[in-house]
The first five atom37 places (N, CA, C, CB, O) and aatype in JSON, in Angstrom:
{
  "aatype": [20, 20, 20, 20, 20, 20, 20, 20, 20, 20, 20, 20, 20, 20, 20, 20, 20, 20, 20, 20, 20, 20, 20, 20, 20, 20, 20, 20, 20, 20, 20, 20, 20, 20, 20, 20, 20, 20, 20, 20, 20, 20, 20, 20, 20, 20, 20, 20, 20, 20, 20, 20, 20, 20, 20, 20, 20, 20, 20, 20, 20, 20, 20, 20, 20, 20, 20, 20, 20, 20, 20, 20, 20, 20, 20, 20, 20, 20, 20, 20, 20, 20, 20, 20, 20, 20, 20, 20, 20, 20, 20, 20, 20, 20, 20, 20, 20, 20, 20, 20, 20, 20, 20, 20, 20, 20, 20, 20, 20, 20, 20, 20, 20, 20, 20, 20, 20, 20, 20, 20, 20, 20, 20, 20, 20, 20, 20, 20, 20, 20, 20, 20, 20],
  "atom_mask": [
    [1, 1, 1, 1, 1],
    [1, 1, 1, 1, 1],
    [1, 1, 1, 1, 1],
    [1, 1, 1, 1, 1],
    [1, 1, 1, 1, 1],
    [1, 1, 1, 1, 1],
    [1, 1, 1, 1, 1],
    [1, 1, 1, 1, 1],
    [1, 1, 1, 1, 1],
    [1, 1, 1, 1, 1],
    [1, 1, 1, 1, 1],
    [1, 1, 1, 1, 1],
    [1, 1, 1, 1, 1],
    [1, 1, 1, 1, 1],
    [1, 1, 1, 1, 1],
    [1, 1, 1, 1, 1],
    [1, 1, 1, 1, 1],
    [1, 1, 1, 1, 1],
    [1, 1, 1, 1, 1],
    [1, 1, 1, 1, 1],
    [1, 1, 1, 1, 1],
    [1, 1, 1, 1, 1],
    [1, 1, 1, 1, 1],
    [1, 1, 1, 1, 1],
    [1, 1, 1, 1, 1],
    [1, 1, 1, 1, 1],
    [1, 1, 1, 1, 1],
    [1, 1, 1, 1, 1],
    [1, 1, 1, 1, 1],
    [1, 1, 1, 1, 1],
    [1, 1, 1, 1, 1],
    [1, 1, 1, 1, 1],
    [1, 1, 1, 1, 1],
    [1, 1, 1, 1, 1],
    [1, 1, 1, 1, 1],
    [1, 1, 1, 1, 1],
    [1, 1, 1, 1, 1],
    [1, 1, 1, 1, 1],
    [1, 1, 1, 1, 1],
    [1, 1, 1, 1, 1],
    [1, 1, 1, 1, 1],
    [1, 1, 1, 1, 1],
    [1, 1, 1, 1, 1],
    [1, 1, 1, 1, 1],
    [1, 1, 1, 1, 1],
    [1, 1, 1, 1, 1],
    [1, 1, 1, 1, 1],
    [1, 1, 1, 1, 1],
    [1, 1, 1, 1, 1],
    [1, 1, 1, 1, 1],
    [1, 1, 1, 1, 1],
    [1, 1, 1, 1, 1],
    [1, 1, 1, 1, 1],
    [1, 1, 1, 1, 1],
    [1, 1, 1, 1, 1],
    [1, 1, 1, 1, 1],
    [1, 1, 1, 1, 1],
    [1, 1, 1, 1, 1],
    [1, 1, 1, 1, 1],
    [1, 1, 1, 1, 1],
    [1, 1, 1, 1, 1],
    [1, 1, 1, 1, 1],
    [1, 1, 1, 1, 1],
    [1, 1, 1, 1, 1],
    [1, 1, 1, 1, 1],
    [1, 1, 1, 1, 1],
    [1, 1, 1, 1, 1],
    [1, 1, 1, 1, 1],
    [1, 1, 1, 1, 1],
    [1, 1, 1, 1, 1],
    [1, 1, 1, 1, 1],
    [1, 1, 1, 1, 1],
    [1, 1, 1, 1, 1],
    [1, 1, 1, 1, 1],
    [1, 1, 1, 1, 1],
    [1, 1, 1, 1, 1],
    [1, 1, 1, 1, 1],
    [1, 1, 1, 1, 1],
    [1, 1, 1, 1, 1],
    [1, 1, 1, 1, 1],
    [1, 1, 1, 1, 1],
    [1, 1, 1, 1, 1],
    [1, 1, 1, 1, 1],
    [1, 1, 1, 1, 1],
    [1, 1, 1, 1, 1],
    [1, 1, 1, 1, 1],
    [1, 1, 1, 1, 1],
    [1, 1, 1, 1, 1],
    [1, 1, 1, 1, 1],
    [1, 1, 1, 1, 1],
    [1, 1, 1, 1, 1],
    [1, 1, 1, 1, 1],
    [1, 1, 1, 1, 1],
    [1, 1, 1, 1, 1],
    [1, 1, 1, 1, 1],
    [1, 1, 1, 1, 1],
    [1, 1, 1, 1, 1],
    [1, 1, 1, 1, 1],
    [1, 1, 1, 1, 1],
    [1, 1, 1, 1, 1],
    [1, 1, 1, 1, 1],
    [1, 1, 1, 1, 1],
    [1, 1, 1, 1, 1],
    [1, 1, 1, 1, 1],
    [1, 1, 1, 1, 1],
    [1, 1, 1, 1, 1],
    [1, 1, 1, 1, 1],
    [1, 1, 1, 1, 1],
    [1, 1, 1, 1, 1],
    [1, 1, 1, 1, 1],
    [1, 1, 1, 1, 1],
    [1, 1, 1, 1, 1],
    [1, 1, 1, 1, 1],
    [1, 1, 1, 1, 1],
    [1, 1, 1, 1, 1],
    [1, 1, 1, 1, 1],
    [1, 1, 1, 1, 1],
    [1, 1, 1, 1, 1],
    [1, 1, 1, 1, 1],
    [1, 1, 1, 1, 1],
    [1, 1, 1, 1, 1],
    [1, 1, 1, 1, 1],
    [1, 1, 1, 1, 1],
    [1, 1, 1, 1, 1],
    [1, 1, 1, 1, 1],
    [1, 1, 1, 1, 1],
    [1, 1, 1, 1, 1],
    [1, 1, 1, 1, 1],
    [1, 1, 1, 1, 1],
    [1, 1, 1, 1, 1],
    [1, 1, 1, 1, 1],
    [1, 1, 1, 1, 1],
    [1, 1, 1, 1, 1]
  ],
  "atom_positions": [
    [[-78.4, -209.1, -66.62], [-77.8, -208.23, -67.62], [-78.25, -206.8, -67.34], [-78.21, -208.67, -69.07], [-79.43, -206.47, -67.24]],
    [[-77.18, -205.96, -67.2], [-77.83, -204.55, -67.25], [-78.45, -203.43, -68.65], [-76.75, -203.85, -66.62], [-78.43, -203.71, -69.84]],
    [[-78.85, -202.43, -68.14], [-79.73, -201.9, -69.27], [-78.93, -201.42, -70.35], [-80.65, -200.77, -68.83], [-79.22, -201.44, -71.54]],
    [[-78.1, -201.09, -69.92], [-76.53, -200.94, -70.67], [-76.16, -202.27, -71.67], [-75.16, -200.9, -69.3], [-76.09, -202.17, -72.9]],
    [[-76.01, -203.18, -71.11], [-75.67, -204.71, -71.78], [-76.65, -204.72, -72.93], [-75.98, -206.18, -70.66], [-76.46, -204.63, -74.14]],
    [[-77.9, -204.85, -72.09], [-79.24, -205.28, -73.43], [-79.31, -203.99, -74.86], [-81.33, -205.15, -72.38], [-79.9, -204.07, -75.94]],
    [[-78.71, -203.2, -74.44], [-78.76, -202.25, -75.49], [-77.83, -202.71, -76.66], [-78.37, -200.86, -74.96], [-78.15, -202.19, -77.72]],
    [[-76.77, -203.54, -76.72], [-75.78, -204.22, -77.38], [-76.15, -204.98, -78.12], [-75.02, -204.76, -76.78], [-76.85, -205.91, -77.71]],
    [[-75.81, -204.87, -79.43], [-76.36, -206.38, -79.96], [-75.38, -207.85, -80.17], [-76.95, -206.08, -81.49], [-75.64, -209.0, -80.53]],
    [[-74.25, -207.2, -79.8], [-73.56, -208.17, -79.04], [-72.45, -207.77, -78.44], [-73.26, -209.19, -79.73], [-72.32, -206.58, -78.71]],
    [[-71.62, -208.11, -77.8], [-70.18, -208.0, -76.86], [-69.71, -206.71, -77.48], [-68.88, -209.41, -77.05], [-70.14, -206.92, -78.62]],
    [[-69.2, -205.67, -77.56], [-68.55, -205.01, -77.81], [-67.26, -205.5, -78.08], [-68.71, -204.29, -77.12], [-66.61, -205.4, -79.12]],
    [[-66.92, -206.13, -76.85], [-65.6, -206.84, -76.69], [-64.93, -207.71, -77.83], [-65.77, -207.72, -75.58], [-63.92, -207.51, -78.5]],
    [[-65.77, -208.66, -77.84], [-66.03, -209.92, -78.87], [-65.81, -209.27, -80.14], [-67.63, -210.66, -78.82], [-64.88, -209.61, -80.88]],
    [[-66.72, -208.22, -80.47], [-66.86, -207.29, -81.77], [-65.42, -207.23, -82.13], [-67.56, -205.66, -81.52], [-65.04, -208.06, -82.97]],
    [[-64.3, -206.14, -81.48], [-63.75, -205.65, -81.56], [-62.5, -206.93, -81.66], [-64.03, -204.65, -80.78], [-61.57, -206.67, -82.43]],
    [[-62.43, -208.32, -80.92], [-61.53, -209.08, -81.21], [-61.73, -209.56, -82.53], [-61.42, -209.99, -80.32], [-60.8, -209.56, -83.34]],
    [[-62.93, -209.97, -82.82], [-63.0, -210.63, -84.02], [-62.61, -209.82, -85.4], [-64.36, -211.1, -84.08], [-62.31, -210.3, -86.5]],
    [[-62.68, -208.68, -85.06], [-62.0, -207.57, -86.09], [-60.4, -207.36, -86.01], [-62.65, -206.06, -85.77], [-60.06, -206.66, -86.96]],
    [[-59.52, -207.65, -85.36], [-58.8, -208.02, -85.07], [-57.96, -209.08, -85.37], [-59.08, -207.94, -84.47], [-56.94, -208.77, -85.98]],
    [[-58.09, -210.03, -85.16], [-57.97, -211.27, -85.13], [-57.36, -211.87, -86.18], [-58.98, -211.74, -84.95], [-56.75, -212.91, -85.92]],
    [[-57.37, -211.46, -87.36], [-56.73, -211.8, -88.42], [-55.36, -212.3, -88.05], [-56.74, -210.73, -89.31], [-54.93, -211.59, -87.13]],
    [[-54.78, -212.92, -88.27], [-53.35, -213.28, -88.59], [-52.56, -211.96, -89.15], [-53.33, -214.52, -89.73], [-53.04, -211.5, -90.18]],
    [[-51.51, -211.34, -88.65], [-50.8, -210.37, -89.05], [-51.38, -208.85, -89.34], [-50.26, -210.89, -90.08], [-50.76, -207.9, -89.81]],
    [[-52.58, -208.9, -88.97], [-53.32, -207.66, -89.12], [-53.04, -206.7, -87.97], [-54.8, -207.96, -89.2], [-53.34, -205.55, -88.29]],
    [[-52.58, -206.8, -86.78], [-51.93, -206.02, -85.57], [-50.45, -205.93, -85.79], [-52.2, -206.76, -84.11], [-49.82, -204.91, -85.51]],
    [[-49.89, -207.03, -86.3], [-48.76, -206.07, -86.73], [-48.54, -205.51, -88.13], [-47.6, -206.7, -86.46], [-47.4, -205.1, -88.35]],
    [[-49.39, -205.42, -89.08], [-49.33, -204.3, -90.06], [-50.17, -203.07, -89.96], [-49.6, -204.81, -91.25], [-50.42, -202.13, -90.71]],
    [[-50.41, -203.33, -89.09], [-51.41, -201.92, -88.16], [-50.66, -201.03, -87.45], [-52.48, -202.4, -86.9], [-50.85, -199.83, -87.31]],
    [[-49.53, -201.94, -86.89], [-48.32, -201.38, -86.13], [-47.15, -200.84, -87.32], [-47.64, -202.71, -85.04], [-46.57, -199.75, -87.34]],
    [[-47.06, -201.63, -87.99], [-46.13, -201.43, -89.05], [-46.51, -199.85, -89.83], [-46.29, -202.83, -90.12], [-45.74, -198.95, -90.15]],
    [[-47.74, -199.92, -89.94], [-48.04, -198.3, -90.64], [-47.82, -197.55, -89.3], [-49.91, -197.92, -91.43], [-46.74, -196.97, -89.25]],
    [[-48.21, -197.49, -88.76], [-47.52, -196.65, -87.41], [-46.1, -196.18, -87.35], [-47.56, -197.51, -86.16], [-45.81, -195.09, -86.88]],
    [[-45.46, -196.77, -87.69], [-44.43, -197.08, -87.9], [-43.93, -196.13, -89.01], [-44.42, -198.38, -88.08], [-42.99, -195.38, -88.78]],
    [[-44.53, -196.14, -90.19], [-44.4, -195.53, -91.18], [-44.34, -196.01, -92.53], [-43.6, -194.98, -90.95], [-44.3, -195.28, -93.52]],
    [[-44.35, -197.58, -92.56], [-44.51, -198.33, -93.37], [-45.66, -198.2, -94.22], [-44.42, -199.29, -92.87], [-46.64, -197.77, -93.63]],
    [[-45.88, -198.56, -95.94], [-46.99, -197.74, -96.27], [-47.2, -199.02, -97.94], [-46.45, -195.55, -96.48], [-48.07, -198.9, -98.8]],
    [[-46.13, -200.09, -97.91], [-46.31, -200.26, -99.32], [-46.34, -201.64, -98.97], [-45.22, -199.67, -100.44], [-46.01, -202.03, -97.85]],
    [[-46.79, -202.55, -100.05], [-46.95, -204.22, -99.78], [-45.71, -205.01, -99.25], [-47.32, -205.0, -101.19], [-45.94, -205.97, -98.51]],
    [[-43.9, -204.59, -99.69], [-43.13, -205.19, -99.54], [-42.45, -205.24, -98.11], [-42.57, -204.92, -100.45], [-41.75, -206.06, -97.52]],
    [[-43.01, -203.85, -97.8], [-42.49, -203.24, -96.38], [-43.05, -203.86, -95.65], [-42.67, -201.88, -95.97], [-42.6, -203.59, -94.54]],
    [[-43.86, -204.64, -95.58], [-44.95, -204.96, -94.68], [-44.57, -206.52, -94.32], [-46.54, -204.73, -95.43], [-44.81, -207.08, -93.26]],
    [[-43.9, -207.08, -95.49], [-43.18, -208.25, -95.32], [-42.01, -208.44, -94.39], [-42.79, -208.53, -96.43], [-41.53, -209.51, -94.03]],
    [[-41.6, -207.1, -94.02], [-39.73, -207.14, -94.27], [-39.82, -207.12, -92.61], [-38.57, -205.39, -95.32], [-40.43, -206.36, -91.86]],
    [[-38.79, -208.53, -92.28], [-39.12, -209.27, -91.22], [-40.38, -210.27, -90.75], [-39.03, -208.47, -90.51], [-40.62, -210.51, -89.57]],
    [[-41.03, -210.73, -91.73], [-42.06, -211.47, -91.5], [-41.89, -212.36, -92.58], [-43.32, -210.79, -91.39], [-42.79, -212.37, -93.41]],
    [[-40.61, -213.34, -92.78], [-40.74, -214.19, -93.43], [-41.82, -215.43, -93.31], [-39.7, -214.42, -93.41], [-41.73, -216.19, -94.27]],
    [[-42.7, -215.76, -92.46], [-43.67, -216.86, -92.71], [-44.72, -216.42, -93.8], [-44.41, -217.27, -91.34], [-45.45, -217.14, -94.48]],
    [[-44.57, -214.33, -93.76], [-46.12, -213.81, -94.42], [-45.89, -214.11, -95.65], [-46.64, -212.15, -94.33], [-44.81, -213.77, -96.15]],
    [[-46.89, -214.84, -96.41], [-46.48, -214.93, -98.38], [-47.77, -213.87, -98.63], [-46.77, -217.1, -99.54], [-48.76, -213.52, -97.98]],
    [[-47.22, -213.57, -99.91], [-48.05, -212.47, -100.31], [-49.52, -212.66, -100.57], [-47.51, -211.96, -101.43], [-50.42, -211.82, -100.67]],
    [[-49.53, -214.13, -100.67], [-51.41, -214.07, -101.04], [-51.83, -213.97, -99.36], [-52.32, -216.03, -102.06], [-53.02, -213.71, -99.16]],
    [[-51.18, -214.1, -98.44], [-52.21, -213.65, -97.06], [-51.84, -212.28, -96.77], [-51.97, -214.61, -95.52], [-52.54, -211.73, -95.92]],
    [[-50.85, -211.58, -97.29], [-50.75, -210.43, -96.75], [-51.55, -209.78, -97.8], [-49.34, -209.93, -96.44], [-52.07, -208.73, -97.43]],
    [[-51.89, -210.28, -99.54], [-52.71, -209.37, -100.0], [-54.52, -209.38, -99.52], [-52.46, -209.57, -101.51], [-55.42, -208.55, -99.66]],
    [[-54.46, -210.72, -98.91], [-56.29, -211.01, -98.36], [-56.35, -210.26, -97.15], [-56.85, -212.85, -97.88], [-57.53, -210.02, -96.89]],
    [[-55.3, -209.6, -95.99], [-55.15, -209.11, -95.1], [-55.49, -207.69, -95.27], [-54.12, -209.44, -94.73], [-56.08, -206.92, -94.51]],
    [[-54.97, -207.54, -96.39], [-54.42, -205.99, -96.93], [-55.99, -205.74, -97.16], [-53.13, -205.82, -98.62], [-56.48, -204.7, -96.73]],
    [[-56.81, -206.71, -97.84], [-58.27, -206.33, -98.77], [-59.3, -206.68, -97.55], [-58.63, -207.5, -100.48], [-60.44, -206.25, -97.73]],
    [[-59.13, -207.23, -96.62], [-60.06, -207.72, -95.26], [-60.23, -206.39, -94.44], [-59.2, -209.01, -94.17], [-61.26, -205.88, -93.99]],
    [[-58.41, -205.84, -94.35], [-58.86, -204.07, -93.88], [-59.33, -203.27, -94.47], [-58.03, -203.22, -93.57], [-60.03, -202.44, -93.89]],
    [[-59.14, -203.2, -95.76], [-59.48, -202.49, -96.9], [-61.39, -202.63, -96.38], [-58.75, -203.37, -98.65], [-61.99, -201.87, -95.63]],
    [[-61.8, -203.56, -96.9], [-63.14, -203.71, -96.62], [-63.79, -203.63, -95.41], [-63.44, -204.68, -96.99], [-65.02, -203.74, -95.42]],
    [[-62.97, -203.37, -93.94], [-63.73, -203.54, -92.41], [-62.8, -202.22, -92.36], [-63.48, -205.2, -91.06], [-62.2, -202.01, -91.31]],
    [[-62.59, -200.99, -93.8], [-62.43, -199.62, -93.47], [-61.42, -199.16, -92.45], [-63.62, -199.19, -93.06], [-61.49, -198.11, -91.82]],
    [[-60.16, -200.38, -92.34], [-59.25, -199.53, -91.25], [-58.25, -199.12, -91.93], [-58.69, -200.24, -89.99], [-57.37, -198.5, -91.34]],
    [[-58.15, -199.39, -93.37], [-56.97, -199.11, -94.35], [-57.71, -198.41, -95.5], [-56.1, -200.53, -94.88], [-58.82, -198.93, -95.59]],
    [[-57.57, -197.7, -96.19], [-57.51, -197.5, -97.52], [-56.2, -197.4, -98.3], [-58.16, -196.46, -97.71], [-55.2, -196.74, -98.04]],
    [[-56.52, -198.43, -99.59], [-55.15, -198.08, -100.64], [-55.53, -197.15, -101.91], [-54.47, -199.64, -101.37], [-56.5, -197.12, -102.68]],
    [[-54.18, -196.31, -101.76], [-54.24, -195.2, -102.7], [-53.11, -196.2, -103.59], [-53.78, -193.38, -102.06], [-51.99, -196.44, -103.14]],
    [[-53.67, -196.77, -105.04], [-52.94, -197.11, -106.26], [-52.85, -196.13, -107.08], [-53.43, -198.13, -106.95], [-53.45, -195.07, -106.91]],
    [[-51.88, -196.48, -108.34], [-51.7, -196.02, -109.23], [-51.48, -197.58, -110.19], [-50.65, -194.9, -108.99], [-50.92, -198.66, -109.98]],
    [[-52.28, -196.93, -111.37], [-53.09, -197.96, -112.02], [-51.67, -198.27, -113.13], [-54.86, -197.32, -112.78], [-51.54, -199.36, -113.68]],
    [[-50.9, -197.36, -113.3], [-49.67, -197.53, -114.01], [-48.43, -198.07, -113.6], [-49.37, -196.54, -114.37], [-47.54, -198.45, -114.36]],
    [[-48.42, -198.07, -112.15], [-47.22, -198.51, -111.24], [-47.96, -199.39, -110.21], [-46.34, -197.18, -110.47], [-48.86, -198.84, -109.59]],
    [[-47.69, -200.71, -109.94], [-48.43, -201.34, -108.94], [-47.13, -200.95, -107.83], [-48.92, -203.14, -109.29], [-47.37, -200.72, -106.64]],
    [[-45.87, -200.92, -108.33], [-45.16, -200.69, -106.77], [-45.69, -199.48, -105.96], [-43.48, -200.39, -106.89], [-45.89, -199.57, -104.75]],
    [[-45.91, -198.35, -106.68], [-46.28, -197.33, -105.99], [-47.5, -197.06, -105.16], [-46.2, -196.59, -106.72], [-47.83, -196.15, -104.4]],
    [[-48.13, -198.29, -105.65], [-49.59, -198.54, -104.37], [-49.57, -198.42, -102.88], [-50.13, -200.03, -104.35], [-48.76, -199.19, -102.37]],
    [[-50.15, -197.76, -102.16], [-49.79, -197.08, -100.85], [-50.95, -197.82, -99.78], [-49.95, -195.19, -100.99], [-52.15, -197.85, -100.06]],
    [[-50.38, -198.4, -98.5], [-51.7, -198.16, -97.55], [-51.42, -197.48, -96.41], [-52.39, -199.41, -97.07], [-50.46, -197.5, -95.65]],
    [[-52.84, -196.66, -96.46], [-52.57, -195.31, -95.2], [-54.11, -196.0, -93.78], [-53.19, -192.81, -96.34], [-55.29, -196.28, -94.04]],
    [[-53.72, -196.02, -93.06], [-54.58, -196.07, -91.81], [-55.94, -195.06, -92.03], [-53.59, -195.54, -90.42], [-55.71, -193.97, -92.58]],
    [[-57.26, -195.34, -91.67], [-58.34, -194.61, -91.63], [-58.64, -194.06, -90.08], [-59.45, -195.48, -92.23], [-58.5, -194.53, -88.95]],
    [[-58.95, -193.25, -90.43], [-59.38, -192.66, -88.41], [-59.56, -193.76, -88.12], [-60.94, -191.58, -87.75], [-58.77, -194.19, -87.28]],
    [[-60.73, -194.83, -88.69], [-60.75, -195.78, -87.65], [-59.66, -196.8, -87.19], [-61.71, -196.44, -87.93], [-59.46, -197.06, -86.0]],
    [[-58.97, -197.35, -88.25], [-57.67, -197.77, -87.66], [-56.71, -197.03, -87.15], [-57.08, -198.34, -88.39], [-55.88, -197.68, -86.52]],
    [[-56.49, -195.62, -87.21], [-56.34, -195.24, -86.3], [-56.57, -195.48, -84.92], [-56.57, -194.64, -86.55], [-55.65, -195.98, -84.27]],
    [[-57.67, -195.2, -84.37], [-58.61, -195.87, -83.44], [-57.62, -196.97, -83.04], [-60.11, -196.41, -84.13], [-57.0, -196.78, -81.99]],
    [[-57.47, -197.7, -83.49], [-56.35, -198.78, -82.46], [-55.35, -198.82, -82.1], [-56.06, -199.73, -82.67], [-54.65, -199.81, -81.92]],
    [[-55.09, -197.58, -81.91], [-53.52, -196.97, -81.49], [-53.49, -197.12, -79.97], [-53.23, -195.15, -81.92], [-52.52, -197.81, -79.67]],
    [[-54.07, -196.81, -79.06], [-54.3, -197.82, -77.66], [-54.43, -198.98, -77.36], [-55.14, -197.71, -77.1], [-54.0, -199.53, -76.34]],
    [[-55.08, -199.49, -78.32], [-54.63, -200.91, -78.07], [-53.33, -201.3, -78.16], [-55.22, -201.72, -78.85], [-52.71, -201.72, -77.19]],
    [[-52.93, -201.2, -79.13], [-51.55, -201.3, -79.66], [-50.4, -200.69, -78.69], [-51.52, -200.53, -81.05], [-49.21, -200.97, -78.54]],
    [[-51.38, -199.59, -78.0], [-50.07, -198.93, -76.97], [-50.08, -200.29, -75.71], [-50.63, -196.86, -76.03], [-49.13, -200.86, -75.16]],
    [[-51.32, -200.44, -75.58], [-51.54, -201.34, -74.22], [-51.15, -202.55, -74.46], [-52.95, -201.48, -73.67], [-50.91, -203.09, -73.38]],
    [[-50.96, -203.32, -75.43], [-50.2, -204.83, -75.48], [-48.84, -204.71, -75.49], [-50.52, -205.72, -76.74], [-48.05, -205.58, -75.13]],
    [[-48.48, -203.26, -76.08], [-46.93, -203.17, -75.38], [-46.38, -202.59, -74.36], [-46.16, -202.73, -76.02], [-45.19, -202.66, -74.07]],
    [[-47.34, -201.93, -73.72], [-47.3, -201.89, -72.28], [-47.37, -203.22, -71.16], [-48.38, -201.07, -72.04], [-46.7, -203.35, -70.13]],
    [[-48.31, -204.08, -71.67], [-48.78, -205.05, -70.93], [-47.25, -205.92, -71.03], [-50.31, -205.78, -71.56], [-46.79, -206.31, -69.96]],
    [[-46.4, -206.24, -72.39], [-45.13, -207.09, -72.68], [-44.27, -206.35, -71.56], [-44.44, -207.0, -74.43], [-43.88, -207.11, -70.68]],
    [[-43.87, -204.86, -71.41], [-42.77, -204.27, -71.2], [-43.06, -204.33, -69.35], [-42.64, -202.69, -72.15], [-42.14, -204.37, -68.53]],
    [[-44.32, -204.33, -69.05], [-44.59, -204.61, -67.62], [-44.6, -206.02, -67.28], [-45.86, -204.06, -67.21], [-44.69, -206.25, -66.07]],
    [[-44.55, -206.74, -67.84], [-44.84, -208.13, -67.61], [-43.87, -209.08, -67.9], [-45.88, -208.49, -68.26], [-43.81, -210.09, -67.2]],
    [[-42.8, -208.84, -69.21], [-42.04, -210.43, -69.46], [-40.82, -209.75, -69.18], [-42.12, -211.41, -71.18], [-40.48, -208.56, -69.23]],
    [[-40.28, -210.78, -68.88], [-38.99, -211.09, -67.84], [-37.39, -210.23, -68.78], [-38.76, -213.41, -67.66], [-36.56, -209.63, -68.11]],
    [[-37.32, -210.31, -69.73], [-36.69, -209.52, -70.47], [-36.73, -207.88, -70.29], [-37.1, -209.91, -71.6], [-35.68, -207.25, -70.37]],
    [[-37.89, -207.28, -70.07], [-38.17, -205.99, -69.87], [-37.98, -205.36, -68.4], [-39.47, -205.86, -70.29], [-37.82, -204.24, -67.92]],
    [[-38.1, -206.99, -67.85], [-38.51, -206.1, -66.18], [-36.57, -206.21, -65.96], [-40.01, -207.47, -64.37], [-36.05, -205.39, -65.2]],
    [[-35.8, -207.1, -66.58], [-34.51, -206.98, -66.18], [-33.91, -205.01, -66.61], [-33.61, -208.44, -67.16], [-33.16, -204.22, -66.06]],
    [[-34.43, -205.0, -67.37], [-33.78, -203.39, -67.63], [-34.38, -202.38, -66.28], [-34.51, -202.61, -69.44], [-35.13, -202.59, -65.33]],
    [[-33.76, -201.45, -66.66], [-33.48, -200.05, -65.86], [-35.37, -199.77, -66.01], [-32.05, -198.56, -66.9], [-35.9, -200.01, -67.09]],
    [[-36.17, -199.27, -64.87], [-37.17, -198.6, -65.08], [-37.16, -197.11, -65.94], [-37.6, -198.51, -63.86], [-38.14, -196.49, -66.35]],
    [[-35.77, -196.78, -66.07], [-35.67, -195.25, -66.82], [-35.66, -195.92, -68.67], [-33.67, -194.12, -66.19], [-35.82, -195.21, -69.66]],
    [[-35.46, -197.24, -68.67], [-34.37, -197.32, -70.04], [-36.41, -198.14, -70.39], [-32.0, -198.77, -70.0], [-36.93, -198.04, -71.5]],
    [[-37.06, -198.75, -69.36], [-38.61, -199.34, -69.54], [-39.63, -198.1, -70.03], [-39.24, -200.01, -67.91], [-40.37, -198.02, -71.0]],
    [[-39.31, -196.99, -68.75], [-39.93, -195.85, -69.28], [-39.94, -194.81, -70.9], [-39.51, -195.17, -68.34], [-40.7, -193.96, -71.37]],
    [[-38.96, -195.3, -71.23], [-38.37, -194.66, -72.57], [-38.74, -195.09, -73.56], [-37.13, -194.7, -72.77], [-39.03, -194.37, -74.52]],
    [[-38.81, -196.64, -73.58], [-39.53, -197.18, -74.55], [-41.02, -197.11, -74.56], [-39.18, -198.37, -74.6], [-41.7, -197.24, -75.58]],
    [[-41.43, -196.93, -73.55], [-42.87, -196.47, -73.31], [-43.19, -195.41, -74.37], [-43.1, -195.85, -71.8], [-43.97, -195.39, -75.32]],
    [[-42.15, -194.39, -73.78], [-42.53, -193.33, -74.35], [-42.37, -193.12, -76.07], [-41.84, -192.41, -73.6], [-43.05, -192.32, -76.71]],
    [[-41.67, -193.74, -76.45], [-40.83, -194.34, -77.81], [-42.31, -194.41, -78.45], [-39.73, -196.13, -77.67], [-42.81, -193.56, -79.18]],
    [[-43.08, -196.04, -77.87], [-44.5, -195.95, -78.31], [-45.53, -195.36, -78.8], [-44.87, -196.08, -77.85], [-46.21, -195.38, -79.83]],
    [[-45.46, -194.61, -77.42], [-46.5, -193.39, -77.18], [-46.4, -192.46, -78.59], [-46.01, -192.35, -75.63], [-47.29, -192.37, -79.43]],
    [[-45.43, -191.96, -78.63], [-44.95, -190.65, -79.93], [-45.5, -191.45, -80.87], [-43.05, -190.15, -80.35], [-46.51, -191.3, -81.56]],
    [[-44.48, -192.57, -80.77], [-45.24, -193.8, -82.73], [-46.45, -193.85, -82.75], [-44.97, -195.84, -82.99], [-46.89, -193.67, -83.89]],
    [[-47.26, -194.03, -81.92], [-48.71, -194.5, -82.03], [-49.64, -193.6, -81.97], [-49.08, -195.38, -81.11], [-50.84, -193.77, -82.13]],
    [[-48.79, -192.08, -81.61], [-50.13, -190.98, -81.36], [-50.62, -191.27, -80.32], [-51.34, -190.95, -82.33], [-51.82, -191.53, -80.43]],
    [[-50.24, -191.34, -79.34], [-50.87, -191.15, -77.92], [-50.78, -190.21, -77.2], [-50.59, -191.89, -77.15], [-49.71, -189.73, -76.82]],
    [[-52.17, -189.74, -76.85], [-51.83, -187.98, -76.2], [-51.84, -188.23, -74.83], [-53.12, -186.57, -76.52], [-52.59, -189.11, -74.4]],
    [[-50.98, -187.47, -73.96], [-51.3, -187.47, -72.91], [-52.81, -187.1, -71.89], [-50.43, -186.93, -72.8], [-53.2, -185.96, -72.14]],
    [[-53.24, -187.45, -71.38], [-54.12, -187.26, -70.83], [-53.92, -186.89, -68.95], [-54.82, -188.39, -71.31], [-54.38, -187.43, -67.95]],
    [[-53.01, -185.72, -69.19], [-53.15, -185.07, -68.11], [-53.96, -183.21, -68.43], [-51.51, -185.19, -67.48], [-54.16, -182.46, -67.47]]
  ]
}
């Protein structure tokens, strides 16, 4: 193990999946990216999600700080969830598993590299990805 490693108190890696990992928590991570911001939106196209896992989902980020909800104690529709810097923070990931789909499955590689590149870039803008040149 290097001196680097032992300084860890465990995987980084590991860390970061198990935070993760939730059931539907990467794509309502994506979904606020997106611009999505309220409990129903978050459903719409995810008919398997019922609301008691999307509300334990909703309170699992809430509590591991990658969401905060701004309510209003008079209107429950108007209850909002906005991304925290740190969920923020997973906006590369999120770029790189759809990079990894659009380079990799057979559906993507049939298109035009200009029409592959575009959606790349499509991403990139949604997710806040800066260039790094």
């Amino acid at each position: 193990m290097s001196d680097a490693m032992s300084l860890c108190k465990s995987c980084p890696i590991e860390q970061a999946v198990n935070l993760i990992q939730k059931k539907w928590l990467v794509l309502i991570i994506r979904d606020m990216f997106f611009g999505k911001t309220h409990f129903n939106q978050f459903k719409e196209n995810k008919p398997k999600l019922s609301n008691k896992v999307l509300s334990e989902c909703l309170k699992y980020m809430e509590e591991n700080e990658l969401v905060i909800k701004i309510g209003n104690p008079d209107n429950k529709l108007e209850t909002e969830y906005k991304l925290t810097e740190k969920g923020k923070r997973l906006n590369k990931v999120l770029f790189e598993l759809a990079e990894f789909t659009i380079d990799t499955d057979s559906y993507y590689l049939d298109l035009k590299d200009s029409d592959r590149d575009m959606i790349k870039d499509e991403f990139k803008d949604t997710l806040e990805i800066e260039n790094e040149n």
